[in-house]
Biopython code that builds the backbone (N, CA, C, O; Angstrom):
import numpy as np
from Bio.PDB.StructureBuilder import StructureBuilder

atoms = [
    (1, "UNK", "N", (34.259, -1.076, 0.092)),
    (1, "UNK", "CA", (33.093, -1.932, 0.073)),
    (1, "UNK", "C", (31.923, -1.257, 0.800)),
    (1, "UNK", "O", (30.820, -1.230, 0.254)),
    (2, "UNK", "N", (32.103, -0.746, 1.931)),
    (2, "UNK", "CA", (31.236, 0.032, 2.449)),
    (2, "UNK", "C", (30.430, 1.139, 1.725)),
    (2, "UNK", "O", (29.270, 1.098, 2.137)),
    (3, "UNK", "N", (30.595, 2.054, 0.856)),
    (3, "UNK", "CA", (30.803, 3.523, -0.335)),
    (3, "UNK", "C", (29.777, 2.249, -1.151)),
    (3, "UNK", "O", (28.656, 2.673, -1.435)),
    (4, "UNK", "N", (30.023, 0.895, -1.511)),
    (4, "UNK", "CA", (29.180, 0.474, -2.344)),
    (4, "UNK", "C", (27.855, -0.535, -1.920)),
    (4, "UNK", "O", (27.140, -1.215, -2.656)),
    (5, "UNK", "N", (27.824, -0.371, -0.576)),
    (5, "UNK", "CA", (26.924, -0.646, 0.296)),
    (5, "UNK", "C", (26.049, 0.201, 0.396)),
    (5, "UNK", "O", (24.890, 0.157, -0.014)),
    (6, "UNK", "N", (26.645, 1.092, 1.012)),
    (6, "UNK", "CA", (25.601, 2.509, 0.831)),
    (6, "UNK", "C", (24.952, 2.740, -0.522)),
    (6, "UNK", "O", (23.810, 3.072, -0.838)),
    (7, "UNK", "N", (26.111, 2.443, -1.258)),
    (7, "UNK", "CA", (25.188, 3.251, -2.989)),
    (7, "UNK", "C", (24.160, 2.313, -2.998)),
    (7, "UNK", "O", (23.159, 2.966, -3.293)),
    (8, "UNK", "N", (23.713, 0.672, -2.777)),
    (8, "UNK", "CA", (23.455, -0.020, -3.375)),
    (8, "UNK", "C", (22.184, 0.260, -2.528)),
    (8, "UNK", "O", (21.124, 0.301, -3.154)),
    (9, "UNK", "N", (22.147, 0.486, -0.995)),
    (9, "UNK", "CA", (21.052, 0.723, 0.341)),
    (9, "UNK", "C", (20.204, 1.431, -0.162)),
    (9, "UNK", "O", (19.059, 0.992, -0.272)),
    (10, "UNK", "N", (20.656, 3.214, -0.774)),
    (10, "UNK", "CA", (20.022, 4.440, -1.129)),
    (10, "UNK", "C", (19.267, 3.966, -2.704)),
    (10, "UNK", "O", (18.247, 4.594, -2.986)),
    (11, "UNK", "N", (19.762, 2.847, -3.752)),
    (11, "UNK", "CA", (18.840, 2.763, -4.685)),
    (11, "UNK", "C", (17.994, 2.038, -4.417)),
    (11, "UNK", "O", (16.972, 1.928, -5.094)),
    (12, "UNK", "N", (18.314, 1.178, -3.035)),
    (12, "UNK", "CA", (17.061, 0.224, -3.093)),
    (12, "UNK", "C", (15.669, 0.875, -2.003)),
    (12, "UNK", "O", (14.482, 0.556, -1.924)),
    (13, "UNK", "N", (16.455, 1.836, -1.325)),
    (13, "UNK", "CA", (15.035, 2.638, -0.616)),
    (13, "UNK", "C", (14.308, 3.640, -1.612)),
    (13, "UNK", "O", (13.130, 3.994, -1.567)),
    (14, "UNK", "N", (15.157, 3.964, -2.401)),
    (14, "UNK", "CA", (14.073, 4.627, -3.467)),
    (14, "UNK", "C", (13.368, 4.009, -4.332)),
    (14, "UNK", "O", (12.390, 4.511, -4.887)),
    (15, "UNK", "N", (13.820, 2.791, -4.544)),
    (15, "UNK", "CA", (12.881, 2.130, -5.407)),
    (15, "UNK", "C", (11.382, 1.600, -4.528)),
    (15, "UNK", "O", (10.181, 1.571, -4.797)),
    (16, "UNK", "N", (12.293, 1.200, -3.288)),
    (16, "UNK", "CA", (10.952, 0.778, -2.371)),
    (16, "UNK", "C", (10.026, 1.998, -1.956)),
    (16, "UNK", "O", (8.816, 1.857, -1.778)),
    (17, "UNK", "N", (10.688, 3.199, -1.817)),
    (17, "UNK", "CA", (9.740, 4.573, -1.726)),
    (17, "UNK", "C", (8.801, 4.460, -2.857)),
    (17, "UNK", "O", (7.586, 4.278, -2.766)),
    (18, "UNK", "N", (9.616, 4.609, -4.114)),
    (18, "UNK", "CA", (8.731, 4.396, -5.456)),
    (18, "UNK", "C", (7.682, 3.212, -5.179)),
    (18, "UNK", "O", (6.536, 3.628, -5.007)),
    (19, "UNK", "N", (7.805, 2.142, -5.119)),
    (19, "UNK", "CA", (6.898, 1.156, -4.931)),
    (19, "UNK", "C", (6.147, 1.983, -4.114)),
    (19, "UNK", "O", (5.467, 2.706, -4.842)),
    (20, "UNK", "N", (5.908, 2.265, -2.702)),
    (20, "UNK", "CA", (5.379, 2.090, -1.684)),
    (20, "UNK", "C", (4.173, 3.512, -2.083)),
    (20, "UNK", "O", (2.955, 3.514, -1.904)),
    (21, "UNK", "N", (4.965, 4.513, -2.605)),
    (21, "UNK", "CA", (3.917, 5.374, -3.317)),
    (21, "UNK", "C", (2.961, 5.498, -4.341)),
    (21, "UNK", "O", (1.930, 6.170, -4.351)),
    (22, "UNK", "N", (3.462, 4.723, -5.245)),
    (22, "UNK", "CA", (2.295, 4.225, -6.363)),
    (22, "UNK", "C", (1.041, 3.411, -5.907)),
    (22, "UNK", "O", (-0.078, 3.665, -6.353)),
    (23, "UNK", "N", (1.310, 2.293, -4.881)),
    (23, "UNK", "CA", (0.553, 1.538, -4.563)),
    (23, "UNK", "C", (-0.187, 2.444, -3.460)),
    (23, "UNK", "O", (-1.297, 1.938, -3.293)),
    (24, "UNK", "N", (-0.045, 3.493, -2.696)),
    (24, "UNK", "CA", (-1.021, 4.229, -2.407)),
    (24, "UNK", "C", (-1.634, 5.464, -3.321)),
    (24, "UNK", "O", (-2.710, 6.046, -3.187)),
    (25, "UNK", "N", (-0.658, 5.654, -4.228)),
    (25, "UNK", "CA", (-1.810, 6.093, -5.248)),
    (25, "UNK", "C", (-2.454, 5.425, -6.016)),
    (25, "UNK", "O", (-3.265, 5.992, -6.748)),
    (26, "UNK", "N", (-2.264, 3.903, -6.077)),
    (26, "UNK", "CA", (-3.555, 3.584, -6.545)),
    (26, "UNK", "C", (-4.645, 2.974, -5.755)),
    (26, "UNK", "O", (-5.711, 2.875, -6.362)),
    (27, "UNK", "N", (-4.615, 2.516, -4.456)),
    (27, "UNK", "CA", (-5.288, 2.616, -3.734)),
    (27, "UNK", "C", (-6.280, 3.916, -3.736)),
    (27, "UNK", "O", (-7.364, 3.665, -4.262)),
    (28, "UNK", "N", (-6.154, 5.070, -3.322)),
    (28, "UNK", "CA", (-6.866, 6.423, -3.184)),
    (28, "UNK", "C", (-7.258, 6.499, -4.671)),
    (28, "UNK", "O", (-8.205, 7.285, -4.712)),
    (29, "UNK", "N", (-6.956, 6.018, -6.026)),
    (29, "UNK", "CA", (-7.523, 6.010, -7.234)),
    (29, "UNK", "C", (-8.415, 5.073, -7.211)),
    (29, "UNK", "O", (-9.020, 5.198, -8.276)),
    (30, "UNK", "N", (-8.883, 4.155, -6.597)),
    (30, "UNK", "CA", (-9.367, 2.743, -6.315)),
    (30, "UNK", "C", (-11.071, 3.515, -5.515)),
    (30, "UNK", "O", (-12.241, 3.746, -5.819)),
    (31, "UNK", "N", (-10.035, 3.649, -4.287)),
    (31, "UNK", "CA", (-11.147, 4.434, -3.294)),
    (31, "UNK", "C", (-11.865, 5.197, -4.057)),
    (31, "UNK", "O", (-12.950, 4.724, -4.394)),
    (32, "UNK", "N", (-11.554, 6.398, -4.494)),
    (32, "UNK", "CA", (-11.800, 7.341, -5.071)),
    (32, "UNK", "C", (-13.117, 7.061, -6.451)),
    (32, "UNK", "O", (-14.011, 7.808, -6.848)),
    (33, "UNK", "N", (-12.728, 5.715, -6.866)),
    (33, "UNK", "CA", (-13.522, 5.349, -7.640)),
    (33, "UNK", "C", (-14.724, 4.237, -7.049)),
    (33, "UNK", "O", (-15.713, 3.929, -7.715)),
    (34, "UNK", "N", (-14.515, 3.858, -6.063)),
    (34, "UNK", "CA", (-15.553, 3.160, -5.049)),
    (34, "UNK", "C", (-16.528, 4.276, -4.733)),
    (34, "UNK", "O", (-17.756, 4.269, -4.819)),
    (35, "UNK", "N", (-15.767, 5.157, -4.380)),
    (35, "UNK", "CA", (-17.046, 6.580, -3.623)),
    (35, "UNK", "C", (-17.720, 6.579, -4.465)),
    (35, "UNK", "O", (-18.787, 6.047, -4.157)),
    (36, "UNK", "N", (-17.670, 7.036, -5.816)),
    (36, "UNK", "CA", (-18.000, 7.566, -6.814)),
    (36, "UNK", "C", (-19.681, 6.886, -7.088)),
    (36, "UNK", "O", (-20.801, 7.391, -7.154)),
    (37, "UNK", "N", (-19.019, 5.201, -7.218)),
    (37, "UNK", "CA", (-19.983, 4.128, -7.782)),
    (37, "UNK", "C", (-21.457, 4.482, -7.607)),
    (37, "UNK", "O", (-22.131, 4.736, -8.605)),
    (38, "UNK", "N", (-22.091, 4.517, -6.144)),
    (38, "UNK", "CA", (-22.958, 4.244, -5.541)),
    (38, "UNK", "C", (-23.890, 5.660, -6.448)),
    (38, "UNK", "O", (-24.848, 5.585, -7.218)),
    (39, "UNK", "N", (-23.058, 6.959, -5.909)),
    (39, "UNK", "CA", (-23.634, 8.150, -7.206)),
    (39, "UNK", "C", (-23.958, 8.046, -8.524)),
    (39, "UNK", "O", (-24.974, 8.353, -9.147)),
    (40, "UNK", "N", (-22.872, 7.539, -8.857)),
    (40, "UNK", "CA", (-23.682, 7.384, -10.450)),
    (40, "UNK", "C", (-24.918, 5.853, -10.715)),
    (40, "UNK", "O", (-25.558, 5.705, -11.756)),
    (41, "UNK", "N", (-24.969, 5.164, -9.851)),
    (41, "UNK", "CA", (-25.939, 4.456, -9.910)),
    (41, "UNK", "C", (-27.263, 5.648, -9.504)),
    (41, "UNK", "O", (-27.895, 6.063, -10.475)),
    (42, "UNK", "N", (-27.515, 5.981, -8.630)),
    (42, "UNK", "CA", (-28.558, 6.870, -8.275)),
    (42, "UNK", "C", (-28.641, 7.823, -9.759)),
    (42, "UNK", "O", (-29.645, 8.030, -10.439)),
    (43, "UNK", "N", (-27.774, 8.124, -9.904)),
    (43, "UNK", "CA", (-27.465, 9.313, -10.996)),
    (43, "UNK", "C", (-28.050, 9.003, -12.205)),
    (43, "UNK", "O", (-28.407, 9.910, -12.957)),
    (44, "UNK", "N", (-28.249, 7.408, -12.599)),
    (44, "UNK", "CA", (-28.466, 6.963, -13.544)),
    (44, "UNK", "C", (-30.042, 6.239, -13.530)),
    (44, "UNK", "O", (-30.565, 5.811, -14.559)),
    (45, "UNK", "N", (-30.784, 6.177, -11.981)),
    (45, "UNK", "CA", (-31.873, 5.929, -12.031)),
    (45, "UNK", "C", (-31.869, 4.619, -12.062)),
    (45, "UNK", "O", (-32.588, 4.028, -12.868)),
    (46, "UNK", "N", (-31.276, 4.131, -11.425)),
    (46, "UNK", "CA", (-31.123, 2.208, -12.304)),
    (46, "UNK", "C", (-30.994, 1.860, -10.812)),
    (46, "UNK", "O", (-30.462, 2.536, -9.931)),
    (47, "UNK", "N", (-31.706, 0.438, -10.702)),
    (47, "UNK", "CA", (-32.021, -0.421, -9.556)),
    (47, "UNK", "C", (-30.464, -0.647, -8.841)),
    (47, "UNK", "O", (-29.536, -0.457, -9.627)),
    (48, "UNK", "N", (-30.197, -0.917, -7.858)),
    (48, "UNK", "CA", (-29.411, -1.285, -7.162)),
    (48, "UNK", "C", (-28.904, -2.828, -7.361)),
    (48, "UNK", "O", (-27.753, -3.216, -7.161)),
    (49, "UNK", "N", (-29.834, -3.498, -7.728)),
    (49, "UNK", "CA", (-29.477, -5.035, -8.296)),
    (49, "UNK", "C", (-28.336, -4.352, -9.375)),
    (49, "UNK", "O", (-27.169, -4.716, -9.230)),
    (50, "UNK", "N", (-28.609, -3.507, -10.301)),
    (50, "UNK", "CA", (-28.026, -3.065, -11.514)),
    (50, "UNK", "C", (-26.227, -3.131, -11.244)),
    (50, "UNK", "O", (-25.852, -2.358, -10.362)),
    (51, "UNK", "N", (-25.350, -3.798, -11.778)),
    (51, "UNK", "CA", (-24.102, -3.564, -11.210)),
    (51, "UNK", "C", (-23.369, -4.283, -9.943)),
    (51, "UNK", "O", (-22.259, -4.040, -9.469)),
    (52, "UNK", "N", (-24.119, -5.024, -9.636)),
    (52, "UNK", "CA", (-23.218, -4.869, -8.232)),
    (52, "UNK", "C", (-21.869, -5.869, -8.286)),
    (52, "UNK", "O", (-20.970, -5.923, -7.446)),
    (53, "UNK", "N", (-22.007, -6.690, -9.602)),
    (53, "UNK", "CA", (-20.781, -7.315, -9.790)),
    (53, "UNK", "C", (-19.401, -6.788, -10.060)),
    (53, "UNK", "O", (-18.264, -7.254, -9.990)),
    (54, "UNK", "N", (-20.018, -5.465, -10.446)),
    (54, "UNK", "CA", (-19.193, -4.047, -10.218)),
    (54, "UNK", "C", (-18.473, -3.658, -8.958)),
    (54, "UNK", "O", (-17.255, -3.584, -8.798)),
    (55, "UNK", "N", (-19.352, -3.443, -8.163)),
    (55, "UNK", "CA", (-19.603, -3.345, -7.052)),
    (55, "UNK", "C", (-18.060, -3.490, -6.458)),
    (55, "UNK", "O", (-17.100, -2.792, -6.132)),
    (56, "UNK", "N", (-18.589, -5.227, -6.561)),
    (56, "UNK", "CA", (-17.244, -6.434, -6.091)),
    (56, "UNK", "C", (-16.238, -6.512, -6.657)),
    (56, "UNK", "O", (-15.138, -6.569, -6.107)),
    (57, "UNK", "N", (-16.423, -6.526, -7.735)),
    (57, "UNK", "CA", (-14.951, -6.298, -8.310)),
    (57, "UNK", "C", (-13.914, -5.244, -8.246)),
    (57, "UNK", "O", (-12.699, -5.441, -8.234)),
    (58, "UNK", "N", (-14.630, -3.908, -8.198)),
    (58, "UNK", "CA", (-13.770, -2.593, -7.524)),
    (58, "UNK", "C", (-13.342, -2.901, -6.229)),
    (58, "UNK", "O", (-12.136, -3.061, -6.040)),
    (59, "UNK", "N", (-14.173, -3.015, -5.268)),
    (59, "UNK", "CA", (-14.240, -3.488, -3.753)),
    (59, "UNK", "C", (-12.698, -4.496, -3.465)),
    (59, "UNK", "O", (-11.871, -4.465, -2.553)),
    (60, "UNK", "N", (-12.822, -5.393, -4.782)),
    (60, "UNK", "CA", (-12.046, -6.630, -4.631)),
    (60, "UNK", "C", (-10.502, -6.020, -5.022)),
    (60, "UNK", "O", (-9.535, -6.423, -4.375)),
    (61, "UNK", "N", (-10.365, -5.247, -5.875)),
    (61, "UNK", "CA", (-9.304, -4.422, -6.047)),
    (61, "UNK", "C", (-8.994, -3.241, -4.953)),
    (61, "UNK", "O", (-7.996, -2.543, -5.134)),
    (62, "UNK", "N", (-9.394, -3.132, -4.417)),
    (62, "UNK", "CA", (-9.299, -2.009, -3.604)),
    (62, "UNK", "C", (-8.356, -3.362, -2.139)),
    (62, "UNK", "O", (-7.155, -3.358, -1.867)),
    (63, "UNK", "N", (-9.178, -4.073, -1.669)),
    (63, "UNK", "CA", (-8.783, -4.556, -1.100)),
    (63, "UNK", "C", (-6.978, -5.664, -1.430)),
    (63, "UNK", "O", (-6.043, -5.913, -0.669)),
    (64, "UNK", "N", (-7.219, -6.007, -2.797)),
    (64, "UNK", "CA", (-6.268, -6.432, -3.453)),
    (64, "UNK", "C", (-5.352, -5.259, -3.128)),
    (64, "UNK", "O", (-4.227, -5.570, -2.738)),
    (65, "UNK", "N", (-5.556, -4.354, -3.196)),
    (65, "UNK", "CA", (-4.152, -3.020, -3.223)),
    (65, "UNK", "C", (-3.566, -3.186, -1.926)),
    (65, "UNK", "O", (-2.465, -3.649, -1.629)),
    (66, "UNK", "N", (-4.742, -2.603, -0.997)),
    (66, "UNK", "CA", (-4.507, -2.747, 0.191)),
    (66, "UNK", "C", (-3.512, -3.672, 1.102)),
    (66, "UNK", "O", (-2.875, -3.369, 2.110)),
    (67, "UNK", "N", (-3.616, -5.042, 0.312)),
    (67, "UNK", "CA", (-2.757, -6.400, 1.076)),
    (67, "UNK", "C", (-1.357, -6.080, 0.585)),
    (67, "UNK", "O", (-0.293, -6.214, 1.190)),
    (68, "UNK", "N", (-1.567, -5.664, -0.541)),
    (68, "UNK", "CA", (-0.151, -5.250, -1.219)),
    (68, "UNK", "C", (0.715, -4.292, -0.958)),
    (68, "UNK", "O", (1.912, -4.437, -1.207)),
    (69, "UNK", "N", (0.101, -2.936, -0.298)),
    (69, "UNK", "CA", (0.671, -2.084, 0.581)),
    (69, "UNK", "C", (1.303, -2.995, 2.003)),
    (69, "UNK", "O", (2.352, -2.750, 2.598)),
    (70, "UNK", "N", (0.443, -3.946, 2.267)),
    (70, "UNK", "CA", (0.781, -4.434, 3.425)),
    (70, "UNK", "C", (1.967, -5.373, 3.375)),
    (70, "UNK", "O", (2.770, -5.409, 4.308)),
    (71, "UNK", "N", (2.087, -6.117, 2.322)),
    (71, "UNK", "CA", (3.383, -6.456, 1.627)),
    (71, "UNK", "C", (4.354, -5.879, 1.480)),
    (71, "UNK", "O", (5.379, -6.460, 1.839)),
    (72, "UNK", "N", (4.471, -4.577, 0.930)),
    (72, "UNK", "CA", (5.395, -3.800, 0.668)),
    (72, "UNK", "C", (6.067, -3.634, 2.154)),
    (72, "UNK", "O", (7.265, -3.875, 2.299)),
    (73, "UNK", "N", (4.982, -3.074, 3.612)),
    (73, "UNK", "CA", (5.435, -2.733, 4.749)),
    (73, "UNK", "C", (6.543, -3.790, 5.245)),
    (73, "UNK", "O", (7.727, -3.577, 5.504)),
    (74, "UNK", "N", (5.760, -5.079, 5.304)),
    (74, "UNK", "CA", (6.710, -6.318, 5.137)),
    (74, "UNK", "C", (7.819, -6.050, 5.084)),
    (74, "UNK", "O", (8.473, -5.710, 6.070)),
    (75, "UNK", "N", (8.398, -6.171, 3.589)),
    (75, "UNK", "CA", (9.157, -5.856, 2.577)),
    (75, "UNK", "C", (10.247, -4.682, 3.376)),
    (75, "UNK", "O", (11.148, -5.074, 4.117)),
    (76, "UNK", "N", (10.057, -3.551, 3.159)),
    (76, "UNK", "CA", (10.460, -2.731, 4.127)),
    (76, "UNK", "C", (11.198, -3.123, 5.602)),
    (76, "UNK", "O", (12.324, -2.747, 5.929)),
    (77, "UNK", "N", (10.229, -4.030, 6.471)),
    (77, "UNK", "CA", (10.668, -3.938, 7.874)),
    (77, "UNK", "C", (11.728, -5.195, 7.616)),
    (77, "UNK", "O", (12.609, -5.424, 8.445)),
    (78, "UNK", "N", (11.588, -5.958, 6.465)),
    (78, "UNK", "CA", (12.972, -7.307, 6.335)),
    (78, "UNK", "C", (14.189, -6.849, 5.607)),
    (78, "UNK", "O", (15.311, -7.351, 5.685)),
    (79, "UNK", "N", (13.664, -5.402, 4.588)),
    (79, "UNK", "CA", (15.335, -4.796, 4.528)),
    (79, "UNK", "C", (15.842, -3.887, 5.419)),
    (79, "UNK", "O", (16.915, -3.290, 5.510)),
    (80, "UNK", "N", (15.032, -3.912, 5.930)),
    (80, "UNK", "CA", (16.081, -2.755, 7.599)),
    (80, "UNK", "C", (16.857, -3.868, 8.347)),
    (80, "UNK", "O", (17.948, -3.646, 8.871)),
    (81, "UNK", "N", (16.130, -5.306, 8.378)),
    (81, "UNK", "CA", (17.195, -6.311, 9.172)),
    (81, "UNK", "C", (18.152, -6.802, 7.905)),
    (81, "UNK", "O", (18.943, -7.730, 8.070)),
    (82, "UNK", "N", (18.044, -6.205, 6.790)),
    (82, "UNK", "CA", (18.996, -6.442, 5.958)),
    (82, "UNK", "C", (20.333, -5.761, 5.621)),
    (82, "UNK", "O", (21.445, -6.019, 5.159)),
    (83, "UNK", "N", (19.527, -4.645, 6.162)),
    (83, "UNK", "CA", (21.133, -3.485, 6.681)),
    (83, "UNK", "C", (22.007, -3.407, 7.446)),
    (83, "UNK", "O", (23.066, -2.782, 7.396)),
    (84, "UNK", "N", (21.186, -4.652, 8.885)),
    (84, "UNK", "CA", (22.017, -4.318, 9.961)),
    (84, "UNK", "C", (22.994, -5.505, 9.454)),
    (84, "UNK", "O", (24.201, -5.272, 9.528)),
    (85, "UNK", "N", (22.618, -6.631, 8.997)),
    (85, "UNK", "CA", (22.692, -8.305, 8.327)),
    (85, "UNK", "C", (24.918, -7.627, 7.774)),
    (85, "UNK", "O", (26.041, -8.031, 8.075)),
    (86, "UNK", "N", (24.343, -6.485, 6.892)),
    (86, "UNK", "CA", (25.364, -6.088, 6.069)),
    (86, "UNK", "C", (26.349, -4.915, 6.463)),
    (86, "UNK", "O", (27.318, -4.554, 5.796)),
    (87, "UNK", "N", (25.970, -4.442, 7.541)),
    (87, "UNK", "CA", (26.910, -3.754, 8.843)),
    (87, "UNK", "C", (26.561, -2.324, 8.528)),
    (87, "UNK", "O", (27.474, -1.498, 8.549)),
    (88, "UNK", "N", (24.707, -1.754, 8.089)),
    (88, "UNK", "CA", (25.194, -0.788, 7.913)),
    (88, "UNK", "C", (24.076, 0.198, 9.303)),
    (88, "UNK", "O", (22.923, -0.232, 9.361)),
    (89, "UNK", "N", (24.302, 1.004, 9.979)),
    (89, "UNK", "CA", (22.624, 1.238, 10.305)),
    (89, "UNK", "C", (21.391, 1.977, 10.092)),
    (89, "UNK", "O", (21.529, 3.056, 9.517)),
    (90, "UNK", "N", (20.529, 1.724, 10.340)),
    (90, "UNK", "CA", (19.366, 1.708, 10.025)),
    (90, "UNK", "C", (19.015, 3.382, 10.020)),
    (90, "UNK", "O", (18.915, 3.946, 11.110)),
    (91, "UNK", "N", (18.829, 4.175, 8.726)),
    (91, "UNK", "CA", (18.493, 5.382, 8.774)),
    (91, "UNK", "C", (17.324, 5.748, 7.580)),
    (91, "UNK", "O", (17.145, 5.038, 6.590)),
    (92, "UNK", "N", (16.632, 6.891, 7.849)),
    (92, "UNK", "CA", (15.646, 7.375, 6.981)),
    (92, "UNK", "C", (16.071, 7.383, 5.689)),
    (92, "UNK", "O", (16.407, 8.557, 5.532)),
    (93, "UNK", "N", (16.247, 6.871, 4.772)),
    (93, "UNK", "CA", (16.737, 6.827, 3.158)),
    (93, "UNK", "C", (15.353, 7.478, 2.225)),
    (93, "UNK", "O", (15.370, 7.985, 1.103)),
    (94, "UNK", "N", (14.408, 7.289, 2.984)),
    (94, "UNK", "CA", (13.402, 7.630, 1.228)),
    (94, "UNK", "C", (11.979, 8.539, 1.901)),
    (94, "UNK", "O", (11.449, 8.282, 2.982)),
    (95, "UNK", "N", (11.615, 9.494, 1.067)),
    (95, "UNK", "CA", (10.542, 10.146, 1.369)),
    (95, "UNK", "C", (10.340, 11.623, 2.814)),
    (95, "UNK", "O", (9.526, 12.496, 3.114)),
    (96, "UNK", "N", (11.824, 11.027, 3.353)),
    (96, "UNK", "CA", (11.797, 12.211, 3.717)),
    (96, "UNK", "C", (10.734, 12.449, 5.268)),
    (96, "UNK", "O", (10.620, 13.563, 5.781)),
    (97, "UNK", "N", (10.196, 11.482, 5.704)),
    (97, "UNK", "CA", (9.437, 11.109, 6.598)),
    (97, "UNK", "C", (10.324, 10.204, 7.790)),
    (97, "UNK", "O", (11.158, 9.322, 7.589)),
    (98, "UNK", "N", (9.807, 10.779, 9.142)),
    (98, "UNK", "CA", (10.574, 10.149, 10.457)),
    (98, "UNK", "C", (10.127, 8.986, 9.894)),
    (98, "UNK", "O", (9.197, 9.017, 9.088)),
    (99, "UNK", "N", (10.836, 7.628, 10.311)),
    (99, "UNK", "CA", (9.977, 6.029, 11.305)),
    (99, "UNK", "C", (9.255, 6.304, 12.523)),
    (99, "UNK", "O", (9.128, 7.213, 13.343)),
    (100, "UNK", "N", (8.897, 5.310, 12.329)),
    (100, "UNK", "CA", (8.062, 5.434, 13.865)),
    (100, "UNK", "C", (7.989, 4.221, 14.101)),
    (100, "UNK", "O", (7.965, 3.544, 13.073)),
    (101, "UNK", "N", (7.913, 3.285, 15.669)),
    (101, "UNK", "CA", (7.744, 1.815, 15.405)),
    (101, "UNK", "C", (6.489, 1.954, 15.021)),
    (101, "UNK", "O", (5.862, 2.988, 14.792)),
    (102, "UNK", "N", (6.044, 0.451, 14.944)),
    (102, "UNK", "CA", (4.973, 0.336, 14.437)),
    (102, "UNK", "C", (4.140, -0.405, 15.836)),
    (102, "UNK", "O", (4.684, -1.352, 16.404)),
    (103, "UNK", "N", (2.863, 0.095, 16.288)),
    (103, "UNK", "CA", (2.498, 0.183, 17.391)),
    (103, "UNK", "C", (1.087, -0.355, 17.225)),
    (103, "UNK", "O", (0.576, -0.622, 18.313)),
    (104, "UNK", "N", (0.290, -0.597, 16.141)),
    (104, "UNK", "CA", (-0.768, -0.965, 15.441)),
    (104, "UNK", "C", (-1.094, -1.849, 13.946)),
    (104, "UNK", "O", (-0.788, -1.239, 12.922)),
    (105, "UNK", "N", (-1.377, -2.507, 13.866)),
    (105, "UNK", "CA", (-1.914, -2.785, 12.482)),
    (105, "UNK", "C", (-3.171, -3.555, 12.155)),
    (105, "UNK", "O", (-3.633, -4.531, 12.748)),
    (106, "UNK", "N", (-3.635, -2.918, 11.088)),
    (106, "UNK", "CA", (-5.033, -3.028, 10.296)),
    (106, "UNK", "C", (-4.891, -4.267, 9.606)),
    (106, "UNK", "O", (-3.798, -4.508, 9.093)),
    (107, "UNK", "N", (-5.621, -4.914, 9.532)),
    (107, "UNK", "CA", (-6.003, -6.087, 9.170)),
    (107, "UNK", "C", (-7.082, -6.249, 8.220)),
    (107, "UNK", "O", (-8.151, -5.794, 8.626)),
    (108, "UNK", "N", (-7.101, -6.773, 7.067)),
    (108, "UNK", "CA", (-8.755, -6.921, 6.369)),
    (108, "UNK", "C", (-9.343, -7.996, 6.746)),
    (108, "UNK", "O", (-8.634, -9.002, 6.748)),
    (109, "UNK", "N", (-10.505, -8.118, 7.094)),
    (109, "UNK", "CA", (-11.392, -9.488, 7.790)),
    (109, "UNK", "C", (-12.669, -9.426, 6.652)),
    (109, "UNK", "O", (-13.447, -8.497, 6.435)),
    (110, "UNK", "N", (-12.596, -10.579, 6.104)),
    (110, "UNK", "CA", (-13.217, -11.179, 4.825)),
    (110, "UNK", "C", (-14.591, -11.921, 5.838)),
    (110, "UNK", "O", (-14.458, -12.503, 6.914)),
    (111, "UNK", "N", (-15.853, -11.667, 5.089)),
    (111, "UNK", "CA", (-17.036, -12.026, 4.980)),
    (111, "UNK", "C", (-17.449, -11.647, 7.163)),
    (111, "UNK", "O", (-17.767, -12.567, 7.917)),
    (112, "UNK", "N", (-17.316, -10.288, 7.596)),
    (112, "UNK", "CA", (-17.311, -10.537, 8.842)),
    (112, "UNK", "C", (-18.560, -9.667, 9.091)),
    (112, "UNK", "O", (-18.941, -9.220, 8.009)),
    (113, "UNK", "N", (-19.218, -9.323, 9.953)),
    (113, "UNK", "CA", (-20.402, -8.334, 10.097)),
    (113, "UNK", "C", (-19.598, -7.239, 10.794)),
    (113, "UNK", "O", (-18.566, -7.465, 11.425)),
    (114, "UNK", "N", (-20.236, -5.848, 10.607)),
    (114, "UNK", "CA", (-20.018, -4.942, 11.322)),
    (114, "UNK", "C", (-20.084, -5.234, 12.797)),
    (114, "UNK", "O", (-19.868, -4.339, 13.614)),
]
sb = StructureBuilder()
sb.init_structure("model")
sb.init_model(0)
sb.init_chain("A")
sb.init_seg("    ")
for serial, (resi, resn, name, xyz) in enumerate(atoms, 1):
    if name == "N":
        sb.init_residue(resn, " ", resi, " ")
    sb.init_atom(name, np.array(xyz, "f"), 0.0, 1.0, " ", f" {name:<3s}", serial, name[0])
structure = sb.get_structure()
């Protein structure tokens, strides 16, 4: 039972690796396309009113990703108490990267001033 504990631990950290990497590549595809915006408005000579519902809606996805990475972390820190739950312990399974606790976290704050 143990041999199928493990098998079952190692597919589910790779799938959560898989998750956890897409959603930062599309984040940085997100970003990447936020930078961009503001240039090709200039680029195109067109008022700044021009778009900006654009604007928000990239912005709004970007941030949408973002919560979802933060989900995933979630996700993550409730199947490590799911390993111990099932007697197994807690080791690096995916990506190849130490843990580290977690000592900080970022927060998004909606409609706030600099």
């Amino acid at each position: 039972m143990r041999k199928e504990r493990i098998e079952a631990t190692n597919k589910v950290a790779k799938s959560l690796w898989d998750a956890e990497q897409k959603i930062e590549d599309a984040i940085a595809a997100v970003a990447q396309l936020n930078a961009i915006l503001p240039t090709a408005r200039s680029m195109a000579k067109v008022s700044s009113i021009i778009g900006q519902d654009v604007f928000n809606a990239s912005c709004t996805s970007l941030r949408n990703l973002i919560k979802a990475r933060g989900n995933m972390v979630d996700t993550h820190h409730l199947l490590d108490g799911v390993k111990t739950d099932i007697g197994l312990k807690t080791y690096n399974a995916g990506g190849g990267f130490p843990k580290f606790p977690q000592t900080a976290m970022l927060n998004i704050v909606d409609n706030q001033a600099a």
